[in-house]
C-alpha positions, 0 to 999 in steps of 0.5 A: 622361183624360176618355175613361175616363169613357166605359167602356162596359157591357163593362167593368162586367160580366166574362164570368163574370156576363154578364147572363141576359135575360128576355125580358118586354115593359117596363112603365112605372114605378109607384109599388113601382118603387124596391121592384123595382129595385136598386142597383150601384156601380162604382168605380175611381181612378188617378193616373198621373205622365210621364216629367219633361221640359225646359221650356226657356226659355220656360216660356209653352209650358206654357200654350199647350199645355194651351189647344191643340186639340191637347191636348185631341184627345190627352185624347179620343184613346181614345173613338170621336170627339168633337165641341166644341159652340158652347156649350164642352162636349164631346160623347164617343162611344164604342161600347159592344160587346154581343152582336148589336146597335151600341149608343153611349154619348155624354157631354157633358163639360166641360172647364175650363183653370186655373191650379194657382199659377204651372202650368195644368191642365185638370180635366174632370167629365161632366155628361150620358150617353144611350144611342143604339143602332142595330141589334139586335132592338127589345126588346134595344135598350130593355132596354140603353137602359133599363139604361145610361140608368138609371146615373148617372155621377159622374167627376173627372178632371185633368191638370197640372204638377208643375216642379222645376228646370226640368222638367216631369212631367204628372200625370192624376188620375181618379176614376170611380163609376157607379150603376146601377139594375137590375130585379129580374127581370133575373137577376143576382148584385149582390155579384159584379156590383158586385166584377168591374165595379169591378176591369174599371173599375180595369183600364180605367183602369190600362190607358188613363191611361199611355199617354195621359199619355205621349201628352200628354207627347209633344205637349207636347216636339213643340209646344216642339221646334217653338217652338225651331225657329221662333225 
């Protein structure tokens, strides 16, 4: 669920309109930057539903699962790594492929548990990305700094209950739009930018949420399993 929101560049722009780079050393931003740059939006949702499952007698292991480390591991499984911070929030990695160089996205996400009526859910936003890249000629690592930095992510993303007749069904909810800023000197039709990295960004999506929700799906029987077990 939350690792969507750290799509990497790769995935907004399909092999068809790869970027043509001009090699041209990067100036400061003036007063006619807005004139000179432009704007490209991608956007992509799904909402995705688990097979349902016995709850069981005790319906407390609801809870307990959606407040475990376990839980929220399984909801950072497709990025790179990640990291709880002292102050709660979630710094996700997640490499982003570009041709000859090792460049990162990192984002700060918080995530929140709540209760849905008498069921939990956690809902997740970021609320920070920075780029860091480690190899690569210096005037491509700025350049791929400069283009990724200038996005602005806004990401929604949820996971919760549904129960009937003592089952339950996991649902994943995401909704995921990225704003980037271009130069007008790099060469790159927008139209067709905007259109292939909006379905790449869809296809991610669609391609990532099913297994993770199983995923979440599976700890939850484990972590019941194990409480029958117990007792």
């Amino acid at each position: 669920m939350l690792a969507l929101a750290c799509v990497g560049f790769s995935t907004l722009v399909a092999p068809a309109v790869r970027p043509q780079l001009v090699h041209q050393p990067l100036r400061k931003a003036g007063r006619h930057a807005n004139v000179l740059a432009r704007q490209c939006i991608f956007a992509a949702e799904s909402s995705v539903c688990s097979r349902a499952v016995p709850v069981g007698d005790d319906p407390s292991v609801l809870e307990a699962w959606f407040r475990s480390e376990e839980a929220a591991a399984v909801l950072f499984s497709i990025a790179d790594r990640y990291v709880k911070r002292d102050d709660g929030l979630f710094e996700v990695v997640s490499k982003v492929p570009f041709p000859g160089m090792v460049a990162e996205s990192i984002n700060v996400i918080q995530m929140q548990y709540e209760k849905r009526g008498n069921v939990p859910s956690l809902n997740s936003r970021t609320l920070d990305t920075r780029t860091e890249c480690s190899s690569g000629p210096a005037w491509v690592r700025r350049l791929l700094i400069e283009l990724l930095d200038s996005s602005k992510s806004t990401s929604v993303s949820s996971m919760y209950v549904e129960l009937v007749d003592g089952r339950a069904t996991f649902v994943s909810d995401v909704q995921l739009k990225i704003e980037m800023t271009l130069p007008k000197w790099l060469l790159l039709p927008t139209a067709a930018m905007e259109k292939s990295g909006s379905e790449s960004l869809q296809k991610a999506i669609d391609q990532q949420l099913a297994p993770l929700v199983d995923k979440f799906c599976d700890g939850f029987v484990q972590l019941a399993a194990a409480k029958v077990r117990v007792e």
